[in-house]
KELUMBA-883707 format. One line per field, with one value per atom (N, C-alpha, C): residue number from 1; z, x, y. Coordinates in pm, 1 decimal. Atoms other than C-alpha are relative to their C-alpha. Layout:
! residues N
n <- NUM,...
c3 <- Z,...
c1 <- X,...
c2 <- Y,...
//
This chain:
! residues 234
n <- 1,1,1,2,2,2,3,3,3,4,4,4,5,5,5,6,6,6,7,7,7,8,8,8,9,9,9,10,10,10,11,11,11,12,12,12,13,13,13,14,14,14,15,15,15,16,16,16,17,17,17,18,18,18,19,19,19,20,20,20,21,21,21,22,22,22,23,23,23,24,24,24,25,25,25,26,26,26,27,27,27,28,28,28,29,29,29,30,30,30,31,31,31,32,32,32,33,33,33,34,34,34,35,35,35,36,36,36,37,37,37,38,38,38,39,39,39,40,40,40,41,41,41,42,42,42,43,43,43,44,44,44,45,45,45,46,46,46,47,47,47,48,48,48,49,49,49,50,50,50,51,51,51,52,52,52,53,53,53,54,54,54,55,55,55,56,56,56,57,57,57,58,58,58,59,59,59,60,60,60,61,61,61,62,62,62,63,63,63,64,64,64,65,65,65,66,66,66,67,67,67,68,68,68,69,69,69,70,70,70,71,71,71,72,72,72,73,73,73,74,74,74,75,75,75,76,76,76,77,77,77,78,78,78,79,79,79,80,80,80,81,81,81,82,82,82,83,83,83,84,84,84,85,85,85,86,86,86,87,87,87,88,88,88,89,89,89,90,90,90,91,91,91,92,92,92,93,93,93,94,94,94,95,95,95,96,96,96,97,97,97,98,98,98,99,99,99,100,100,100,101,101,101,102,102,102,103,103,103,104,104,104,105,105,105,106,106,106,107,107,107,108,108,108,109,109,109,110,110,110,111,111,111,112,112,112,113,113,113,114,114,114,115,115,115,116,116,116,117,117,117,118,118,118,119,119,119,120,120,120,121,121,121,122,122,122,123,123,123,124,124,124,125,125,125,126,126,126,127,127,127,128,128,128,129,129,129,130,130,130,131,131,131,132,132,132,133,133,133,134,134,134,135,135,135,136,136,136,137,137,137,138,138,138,139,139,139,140,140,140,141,141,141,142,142,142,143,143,143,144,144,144,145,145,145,146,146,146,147,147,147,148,148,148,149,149,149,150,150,150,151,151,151,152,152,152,153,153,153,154,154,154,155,155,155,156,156,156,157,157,157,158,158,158,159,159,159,160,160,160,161,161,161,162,162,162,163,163,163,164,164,164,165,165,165,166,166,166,167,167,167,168,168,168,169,169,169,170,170,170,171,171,171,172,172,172,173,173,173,174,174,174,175,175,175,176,176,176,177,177,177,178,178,178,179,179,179,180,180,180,181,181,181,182,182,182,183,183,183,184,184,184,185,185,185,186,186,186,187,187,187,188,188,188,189,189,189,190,190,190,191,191,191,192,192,192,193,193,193,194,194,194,195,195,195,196,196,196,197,197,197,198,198,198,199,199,199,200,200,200,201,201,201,202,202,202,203,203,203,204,204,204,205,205,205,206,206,206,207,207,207,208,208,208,209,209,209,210,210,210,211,211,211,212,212,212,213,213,213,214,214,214,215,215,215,216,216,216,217,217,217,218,218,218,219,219,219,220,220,220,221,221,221,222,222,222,223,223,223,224,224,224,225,225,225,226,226,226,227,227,227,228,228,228,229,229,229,230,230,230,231,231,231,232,232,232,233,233,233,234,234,234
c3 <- 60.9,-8123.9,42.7,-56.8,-8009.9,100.4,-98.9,-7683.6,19.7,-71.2,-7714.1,2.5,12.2,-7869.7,90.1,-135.2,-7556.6,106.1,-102.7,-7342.9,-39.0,62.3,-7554.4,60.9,-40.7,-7543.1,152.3,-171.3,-7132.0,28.1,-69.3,-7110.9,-26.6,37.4,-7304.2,90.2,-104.7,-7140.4,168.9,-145.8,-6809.1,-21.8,21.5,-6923.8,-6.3,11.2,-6999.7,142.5,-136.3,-6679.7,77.4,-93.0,-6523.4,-38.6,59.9,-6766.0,92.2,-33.2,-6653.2,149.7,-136.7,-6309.5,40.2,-13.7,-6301.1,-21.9,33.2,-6464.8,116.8,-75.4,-6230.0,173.3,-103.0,-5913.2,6.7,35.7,-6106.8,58.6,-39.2,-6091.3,182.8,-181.7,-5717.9,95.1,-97.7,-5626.0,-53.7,44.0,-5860.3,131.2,-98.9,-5635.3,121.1,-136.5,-5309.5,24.7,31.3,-5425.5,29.4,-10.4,-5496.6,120.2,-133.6,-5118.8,70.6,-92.8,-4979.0,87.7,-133.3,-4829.2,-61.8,49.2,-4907.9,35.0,-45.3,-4713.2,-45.1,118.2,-4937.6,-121.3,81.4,-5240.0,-58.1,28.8,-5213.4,40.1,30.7,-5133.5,-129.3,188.9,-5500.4,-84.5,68.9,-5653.3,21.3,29.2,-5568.2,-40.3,53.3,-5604.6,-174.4,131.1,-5964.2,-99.5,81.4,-6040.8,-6.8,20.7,-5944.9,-139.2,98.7,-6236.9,-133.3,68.8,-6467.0,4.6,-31.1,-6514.6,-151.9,137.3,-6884.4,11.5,-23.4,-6940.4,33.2,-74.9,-6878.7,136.3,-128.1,-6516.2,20.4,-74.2,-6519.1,106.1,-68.1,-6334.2,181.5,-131.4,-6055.4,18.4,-65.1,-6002.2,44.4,-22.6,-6031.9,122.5,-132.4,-5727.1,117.8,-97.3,-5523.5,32.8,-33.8,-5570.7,98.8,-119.1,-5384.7,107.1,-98.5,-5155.4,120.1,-65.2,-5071.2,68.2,-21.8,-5080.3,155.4,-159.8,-4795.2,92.1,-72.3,-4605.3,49.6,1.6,-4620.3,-51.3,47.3,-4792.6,-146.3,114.6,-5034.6,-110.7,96.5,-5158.3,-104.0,87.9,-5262.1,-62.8,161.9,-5465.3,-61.7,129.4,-5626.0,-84.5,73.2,-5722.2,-109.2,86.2,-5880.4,-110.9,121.3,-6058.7,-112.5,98.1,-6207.2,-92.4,75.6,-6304.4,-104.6,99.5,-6496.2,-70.1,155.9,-6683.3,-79.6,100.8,-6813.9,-82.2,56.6,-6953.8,-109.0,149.6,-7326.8,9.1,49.1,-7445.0,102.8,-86.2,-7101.9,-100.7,29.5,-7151.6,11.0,-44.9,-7199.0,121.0,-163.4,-6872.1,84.7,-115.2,-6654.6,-3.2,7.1,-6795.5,87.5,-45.4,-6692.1,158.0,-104.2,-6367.4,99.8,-99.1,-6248.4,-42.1,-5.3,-6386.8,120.6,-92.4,-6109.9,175.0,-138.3,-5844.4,73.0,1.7,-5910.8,59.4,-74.0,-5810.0,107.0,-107.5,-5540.3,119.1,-78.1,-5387.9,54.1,-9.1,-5444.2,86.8,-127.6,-5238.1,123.7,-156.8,-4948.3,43.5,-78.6,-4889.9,34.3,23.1,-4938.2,148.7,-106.2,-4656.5,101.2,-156.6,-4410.2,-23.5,-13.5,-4462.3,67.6,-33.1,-4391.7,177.6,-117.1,-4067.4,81.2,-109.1,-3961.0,-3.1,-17.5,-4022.5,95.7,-45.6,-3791.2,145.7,-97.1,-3491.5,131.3,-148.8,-3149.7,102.7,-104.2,-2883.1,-80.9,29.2,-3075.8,82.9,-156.8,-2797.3,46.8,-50.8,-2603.0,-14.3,110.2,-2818.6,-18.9,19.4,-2868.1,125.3,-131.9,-2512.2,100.8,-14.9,-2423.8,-34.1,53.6,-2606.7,9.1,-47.6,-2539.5,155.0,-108.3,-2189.1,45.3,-0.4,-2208.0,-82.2,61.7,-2423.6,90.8,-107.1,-2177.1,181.4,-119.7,-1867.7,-27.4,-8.9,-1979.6,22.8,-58.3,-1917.8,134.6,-154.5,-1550.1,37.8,-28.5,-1538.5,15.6,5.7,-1633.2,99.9,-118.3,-1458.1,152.9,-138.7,-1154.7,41.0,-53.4,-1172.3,2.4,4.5,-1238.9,146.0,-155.7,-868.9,78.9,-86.8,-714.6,10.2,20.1,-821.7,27.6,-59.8,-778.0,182.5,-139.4,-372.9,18.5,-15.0,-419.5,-27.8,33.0,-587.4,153.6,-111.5,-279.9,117.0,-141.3,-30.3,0.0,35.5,-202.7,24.5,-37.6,-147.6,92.8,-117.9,158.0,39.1,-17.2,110.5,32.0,-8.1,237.1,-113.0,128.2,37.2,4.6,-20.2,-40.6,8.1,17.1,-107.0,-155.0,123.4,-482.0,-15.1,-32.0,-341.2,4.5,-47.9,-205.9,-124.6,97.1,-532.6,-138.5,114.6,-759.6,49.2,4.1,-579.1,-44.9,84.5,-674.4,-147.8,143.8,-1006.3,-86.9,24.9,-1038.0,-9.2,-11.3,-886.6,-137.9,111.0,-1146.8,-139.7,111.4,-1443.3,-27.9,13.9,-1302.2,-25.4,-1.6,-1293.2,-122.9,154.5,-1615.7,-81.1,104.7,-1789.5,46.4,-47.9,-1573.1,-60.3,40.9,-1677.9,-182.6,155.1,-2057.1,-44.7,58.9,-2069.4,36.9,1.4,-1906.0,-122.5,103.6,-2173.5,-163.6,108.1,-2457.3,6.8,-12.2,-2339.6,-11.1,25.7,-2285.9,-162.1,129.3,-2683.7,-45.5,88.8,-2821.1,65.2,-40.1,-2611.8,-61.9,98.2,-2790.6,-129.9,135.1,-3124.5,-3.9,26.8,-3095.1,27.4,16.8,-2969.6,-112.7,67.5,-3193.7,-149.3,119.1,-3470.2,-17.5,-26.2,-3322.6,4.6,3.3,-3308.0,-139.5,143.9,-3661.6,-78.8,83.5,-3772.5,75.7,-100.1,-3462.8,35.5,-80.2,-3281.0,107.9,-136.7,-3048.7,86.8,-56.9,-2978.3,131.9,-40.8,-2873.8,192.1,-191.7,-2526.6,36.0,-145.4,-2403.9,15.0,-26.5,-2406.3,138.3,-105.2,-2064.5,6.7,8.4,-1991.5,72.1,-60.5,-1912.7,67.4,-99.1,-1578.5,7.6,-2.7,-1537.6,121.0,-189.2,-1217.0,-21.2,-2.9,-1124.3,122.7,-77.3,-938.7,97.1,-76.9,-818.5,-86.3,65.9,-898.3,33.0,-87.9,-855.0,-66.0,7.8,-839.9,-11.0,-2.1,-914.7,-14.7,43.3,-944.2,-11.2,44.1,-1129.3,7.9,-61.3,-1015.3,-43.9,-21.1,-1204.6,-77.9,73.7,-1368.8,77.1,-20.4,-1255.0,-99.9,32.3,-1358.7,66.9,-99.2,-1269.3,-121.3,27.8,-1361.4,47.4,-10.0,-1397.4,16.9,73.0,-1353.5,14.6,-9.3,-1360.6,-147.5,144.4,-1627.5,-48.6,74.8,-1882.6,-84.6
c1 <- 92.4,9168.3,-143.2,139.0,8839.2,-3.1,79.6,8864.0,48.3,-14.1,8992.0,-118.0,160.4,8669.7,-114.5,67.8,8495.6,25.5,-37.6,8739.2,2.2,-17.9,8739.6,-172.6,149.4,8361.3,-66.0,23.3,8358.7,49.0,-95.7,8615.6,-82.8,77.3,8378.8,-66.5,126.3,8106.7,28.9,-37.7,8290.1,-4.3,-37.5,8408.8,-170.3,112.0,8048.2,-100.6,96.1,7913.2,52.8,-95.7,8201.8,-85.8,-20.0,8108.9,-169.9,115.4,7717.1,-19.8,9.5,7769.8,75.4,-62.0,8006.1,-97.9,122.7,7702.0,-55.9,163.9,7419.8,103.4,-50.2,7701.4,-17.7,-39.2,7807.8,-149.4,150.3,7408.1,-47.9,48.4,7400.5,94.5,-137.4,7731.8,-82.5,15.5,7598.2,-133.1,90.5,7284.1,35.1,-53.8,7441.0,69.9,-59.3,7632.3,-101.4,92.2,7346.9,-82.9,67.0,7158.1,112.9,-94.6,7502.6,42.0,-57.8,7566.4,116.0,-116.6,7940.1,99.1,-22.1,8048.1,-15.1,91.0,7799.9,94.2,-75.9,7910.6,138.2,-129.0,8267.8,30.6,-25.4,8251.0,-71.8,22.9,8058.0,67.7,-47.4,8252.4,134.0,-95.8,8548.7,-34.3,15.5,8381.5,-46.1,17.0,8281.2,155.5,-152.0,8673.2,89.0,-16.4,8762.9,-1.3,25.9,8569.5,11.2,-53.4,8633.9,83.7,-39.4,8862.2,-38.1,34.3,8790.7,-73.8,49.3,8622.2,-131.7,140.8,8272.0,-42.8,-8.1,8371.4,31.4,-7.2,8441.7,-65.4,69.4,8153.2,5.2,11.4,8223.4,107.1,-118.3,8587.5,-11.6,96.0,8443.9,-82.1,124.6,8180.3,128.4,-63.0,8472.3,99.2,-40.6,8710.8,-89.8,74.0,8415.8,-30.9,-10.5,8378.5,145.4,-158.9,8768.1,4.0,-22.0,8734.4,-71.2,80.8,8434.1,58.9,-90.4,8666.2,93.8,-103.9,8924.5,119.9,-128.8,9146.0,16.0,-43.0,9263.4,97.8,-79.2,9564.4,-53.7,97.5,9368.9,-100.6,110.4,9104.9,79.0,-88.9,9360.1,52.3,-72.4,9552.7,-130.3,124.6,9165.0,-22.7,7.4,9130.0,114.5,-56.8,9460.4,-3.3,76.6,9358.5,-121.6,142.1,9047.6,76.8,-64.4,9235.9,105.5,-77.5,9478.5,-96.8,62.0,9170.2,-58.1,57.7,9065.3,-125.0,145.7,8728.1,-101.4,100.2,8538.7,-39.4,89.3,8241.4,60.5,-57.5,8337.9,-112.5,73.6,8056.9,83.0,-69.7,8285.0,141.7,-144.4,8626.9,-74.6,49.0,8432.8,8.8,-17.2,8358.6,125.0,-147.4,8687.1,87.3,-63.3,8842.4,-29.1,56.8,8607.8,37.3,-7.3,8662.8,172.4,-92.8,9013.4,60.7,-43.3,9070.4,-56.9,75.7,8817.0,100.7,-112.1,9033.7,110.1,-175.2,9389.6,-9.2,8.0,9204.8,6.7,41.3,9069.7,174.1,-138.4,9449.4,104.0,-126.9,9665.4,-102.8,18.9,9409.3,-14.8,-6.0,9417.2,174.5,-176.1,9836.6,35.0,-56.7,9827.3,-51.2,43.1,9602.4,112.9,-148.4,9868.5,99.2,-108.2,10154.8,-41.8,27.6,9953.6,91.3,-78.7,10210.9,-96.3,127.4,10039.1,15.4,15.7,9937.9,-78.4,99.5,9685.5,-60.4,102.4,9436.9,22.8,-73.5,9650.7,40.7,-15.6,9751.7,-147.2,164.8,9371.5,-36.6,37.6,9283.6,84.6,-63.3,9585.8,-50.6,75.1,9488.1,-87.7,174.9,9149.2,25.4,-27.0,9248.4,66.3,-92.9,9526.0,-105.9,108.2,9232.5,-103.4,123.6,8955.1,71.1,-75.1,9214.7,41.3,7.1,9276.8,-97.8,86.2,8962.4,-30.5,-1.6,8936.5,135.6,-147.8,9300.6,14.3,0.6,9276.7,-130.7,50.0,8985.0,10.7,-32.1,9077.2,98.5,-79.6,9371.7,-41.0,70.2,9195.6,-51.9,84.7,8999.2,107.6,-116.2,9328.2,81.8,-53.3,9547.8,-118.7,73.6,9250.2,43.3,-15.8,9281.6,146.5,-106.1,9676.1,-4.2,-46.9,9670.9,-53.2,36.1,9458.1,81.9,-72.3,9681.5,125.9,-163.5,9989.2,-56.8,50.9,9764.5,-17.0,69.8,9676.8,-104.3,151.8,9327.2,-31.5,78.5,9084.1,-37.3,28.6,9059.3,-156.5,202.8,8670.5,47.8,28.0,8600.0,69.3,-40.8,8776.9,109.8,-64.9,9053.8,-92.6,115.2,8769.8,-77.1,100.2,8587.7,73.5,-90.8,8896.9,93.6,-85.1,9085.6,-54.9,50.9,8887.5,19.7,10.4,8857.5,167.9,-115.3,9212.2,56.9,-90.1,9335.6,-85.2,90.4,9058.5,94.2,-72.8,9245.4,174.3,-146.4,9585.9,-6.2,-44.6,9509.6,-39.9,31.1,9349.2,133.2,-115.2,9649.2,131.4,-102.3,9881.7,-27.3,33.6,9711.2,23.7,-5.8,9693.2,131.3,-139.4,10027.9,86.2,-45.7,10114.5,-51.7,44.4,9910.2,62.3,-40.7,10021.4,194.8,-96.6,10365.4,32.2,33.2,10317.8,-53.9,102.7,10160.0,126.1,-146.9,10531.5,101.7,-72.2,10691.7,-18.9,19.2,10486.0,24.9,-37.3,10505.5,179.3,-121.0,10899.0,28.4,-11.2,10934.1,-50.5,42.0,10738.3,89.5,-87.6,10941.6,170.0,-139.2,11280.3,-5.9,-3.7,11159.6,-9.3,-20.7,11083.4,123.9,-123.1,11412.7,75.0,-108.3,11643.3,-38.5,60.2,11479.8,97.3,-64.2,11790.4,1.8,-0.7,11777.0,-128.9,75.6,11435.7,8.6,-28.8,11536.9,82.9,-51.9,11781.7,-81.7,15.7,11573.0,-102.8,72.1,11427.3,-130.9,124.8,11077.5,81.4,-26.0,11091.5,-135.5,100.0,10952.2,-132.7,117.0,10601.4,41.4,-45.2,10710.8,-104.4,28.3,10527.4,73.2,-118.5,10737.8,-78.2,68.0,10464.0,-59.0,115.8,10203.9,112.5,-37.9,10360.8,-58.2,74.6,10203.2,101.1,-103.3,10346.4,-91.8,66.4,10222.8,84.1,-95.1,10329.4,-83.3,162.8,10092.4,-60.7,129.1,9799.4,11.7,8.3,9915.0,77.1,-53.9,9963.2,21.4,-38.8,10118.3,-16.5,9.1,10117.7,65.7,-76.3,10317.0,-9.7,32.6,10312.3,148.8,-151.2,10680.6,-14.2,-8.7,10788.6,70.8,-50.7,10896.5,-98.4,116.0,10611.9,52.5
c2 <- -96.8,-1662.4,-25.0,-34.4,-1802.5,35.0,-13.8,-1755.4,163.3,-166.7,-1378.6,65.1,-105.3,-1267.3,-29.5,-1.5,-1360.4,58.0,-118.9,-1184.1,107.9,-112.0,-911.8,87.0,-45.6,-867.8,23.6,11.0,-949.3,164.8,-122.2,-644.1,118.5,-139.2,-409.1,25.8,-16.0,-511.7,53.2,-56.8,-463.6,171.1,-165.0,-65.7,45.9,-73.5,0.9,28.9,64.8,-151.0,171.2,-133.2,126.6,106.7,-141.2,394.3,29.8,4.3,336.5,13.5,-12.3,337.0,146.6,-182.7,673.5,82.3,-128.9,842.2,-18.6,3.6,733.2,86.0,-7.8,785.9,149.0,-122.6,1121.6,77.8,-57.3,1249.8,32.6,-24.8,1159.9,106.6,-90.5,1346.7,170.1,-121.7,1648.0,99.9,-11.9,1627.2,52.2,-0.2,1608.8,165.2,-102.0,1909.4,131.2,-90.2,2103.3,56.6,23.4,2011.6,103.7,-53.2,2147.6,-147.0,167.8,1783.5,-59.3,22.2,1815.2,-111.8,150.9,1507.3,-93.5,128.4,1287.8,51.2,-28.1,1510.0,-28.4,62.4,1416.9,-135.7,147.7,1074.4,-61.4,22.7,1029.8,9.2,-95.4,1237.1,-92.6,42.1,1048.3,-120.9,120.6,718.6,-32.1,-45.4,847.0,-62.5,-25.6,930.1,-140.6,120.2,558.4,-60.3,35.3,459.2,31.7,-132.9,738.1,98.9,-115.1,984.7,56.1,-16.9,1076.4,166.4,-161.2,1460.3,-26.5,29.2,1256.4,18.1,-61.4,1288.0,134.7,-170.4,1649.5,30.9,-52.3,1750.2,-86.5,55.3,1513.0,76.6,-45.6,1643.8,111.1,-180.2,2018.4,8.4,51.2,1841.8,6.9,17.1,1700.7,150.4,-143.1,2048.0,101.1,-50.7,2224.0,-23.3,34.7,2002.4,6.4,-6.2,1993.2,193.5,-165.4,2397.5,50.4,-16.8,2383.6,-92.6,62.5,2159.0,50.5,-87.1,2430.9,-64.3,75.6,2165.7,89.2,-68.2,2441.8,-51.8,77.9,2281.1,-193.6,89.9,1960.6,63.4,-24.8,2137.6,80.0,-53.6,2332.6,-89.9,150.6,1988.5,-37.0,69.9,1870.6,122.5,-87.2,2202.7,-20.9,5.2,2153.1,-102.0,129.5,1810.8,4.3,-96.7,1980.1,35.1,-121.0,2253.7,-94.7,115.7,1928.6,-72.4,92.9,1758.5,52.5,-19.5,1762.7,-17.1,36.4,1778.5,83.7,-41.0,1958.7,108.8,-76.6,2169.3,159.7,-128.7,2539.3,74.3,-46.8,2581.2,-26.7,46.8,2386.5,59.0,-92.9,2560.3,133.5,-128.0,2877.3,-7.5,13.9,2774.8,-54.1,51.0,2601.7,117.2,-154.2,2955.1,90.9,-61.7,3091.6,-43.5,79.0,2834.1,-43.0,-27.2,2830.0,132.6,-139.9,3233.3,-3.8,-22.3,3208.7,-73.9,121.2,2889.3,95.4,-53.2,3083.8,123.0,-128.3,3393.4,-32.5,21.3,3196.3,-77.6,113.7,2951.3,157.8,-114.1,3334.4,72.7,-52.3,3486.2,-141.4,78.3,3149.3,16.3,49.3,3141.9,185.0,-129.5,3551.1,-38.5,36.5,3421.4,-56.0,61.5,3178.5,65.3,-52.7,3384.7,109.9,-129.8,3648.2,-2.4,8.4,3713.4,-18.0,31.1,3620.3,104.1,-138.0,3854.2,131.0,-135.5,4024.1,39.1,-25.1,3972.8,97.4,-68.3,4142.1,140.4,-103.9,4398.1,94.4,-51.8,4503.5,87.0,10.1,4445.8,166.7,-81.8,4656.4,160.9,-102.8,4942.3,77.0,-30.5,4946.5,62.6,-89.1,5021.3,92.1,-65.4,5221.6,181.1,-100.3,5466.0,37.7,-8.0,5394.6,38.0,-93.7,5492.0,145.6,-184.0,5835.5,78.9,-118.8,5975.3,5.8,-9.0,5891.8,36.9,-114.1,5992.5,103.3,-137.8,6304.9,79.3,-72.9,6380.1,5.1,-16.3,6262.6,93.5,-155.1,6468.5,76.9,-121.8,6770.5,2.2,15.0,6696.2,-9.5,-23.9,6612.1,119.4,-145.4,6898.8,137.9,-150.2,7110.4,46.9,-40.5,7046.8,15.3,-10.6,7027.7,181.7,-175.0,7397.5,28.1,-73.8,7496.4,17.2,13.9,7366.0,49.5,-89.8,7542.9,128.0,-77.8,7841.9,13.9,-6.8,7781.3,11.2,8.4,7770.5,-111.0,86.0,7546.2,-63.3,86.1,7253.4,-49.6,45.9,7119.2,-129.9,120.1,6771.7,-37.1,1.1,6759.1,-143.1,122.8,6481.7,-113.9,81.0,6293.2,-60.3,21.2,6253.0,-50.0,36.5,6259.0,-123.5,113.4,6000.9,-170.9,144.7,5694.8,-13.1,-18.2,5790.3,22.3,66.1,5844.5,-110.6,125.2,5516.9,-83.9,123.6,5378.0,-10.0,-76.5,5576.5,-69.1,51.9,5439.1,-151.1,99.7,5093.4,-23.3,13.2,5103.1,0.3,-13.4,5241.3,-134.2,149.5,4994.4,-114.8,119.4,4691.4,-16.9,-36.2,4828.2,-20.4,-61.3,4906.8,-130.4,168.8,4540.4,-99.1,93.6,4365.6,50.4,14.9,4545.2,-24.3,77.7,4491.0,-121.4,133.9,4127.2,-50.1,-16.1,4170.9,3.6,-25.1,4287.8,-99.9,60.7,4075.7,-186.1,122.0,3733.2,10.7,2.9,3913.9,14.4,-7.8,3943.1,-129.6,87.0,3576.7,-88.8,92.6,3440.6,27.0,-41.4,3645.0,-41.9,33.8,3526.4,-128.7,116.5,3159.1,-66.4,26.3,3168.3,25.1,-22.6,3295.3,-46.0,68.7,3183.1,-75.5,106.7,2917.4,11.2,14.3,2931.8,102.8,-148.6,3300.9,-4.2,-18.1,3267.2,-95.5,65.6,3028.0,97.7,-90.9,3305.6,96.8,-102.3,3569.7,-24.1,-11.0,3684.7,107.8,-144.0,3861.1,98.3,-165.8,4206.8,-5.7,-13.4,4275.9,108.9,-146.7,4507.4,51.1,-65.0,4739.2,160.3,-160.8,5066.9,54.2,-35.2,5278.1,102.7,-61.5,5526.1,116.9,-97.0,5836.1,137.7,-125.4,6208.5,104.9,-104.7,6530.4,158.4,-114.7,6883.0,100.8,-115.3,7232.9,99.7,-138.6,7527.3,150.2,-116.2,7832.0,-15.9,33.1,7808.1,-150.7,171.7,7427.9,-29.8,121.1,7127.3,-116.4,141.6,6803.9,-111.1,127.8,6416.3,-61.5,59.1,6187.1,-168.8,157.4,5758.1,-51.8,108.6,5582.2,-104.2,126.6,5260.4,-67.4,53.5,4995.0,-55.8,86.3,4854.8,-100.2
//
């Protein structure tokens, strides 16, 4: 018995020493927080929770959750929020806010997991597009300049210069759409592997690309219309 009440009193004195040092740590993490120096912030903040976990530390855990959140470590500050909403006694400011920081969290992890699940060959897909849009108008006009000197020459009229002016601008029109129509191909062809590797994994080794081929340009006229025409395989 005498010598407990000396260890007894050592042990307090130790817990207080703790409790006194969590505050002053707590103040510096809250700080750090505030600057935006979330690196500092969460190394307090955890060195706080060491010493404390009690509802006195709230405001550090509430510190480190934000910090975990600007980290993009979503699933760890969700784990610290739920660690909050288990604790008796917090301030109804800090329930408020980990209500806040909590939905904000569960938005940003549901749009990075829609990100990663995004099929690949968007690029592509875009890119595609974009040219396959931006080749039709030199397409078409070039035809218009070509078929103009084709009608003539089904007439038998003297043709002008209309070939001459429309054929660049055509071939521009064709390779545009060619290339478009290769990339967004190449675009369905990553989003279907990547969709068959996630559900088959074995499927996805037999399958073979599908080749890009153009087969050639052709021209037609019907008395006062013409046509043109692209084949090949995309």
């Amino acid at each position: 018995m005498a010598v407990a009440g000396p260890m007894r009193a050592r042990a307090q004195s130790a817990d207080f020493d703790a409790i006194d040092q969590a505050d002053v740590l707590q103040k510096q993490a809250l700080k750090a927080a505030r600057e935006k120096n979330w690196t500092l912030a969460r190394s307090l903040a955890e060195e706080v929770l060491t010493l404390d976990v009690s509802f006195a530390t709230a405001p550090s855990r509430l510190v480190l959750a934000r910090a975990l959140q600007q980290e993009e470590n979503y699933p760890g500050a969700l784990y610290e929020l739920r660690q909050l909403e288990q604790l008796d006694g917090v301030a109804d400011k800090i329930v408020e806010e980990v209500a806040e920081l909590r939905a904000e969290t569960e938005a940003l992890q549901a749009r990075a997991e829609r990100l990663a699940a995004r099929p690949e060959g968007g690029d592509d897909r875009n890119a595609g597009i974009g040219l396959l849009v931006g080749g039709a108008a030199p397409l078409v006009l070039g035809g218009l300049f070509v078929g103009t000197d084709i009608n003539h020459a089904a007439q038998q009229e003297e043709s002008g210069t209309w070939a001459v002016i429309g054929g660049p601008i055509l071939a521009t029109g064709v390779i545009l759409e060619v290339v478009g129509a290769g990339l967004l191909a190449r675009s369905r062809r990553s989003a279907r592997a990547a969709s068959l590797s996630s559900a088959e994994p074995w499927l996805a080794q037999v399958r073979r690309p599908v080749p890009l081929r153009v087969d050639g340009l052709s021209f037609g006229v019907d008395g006062d219309r013409f046509w043109l025409g692209l084949s090949g395989s995309f």
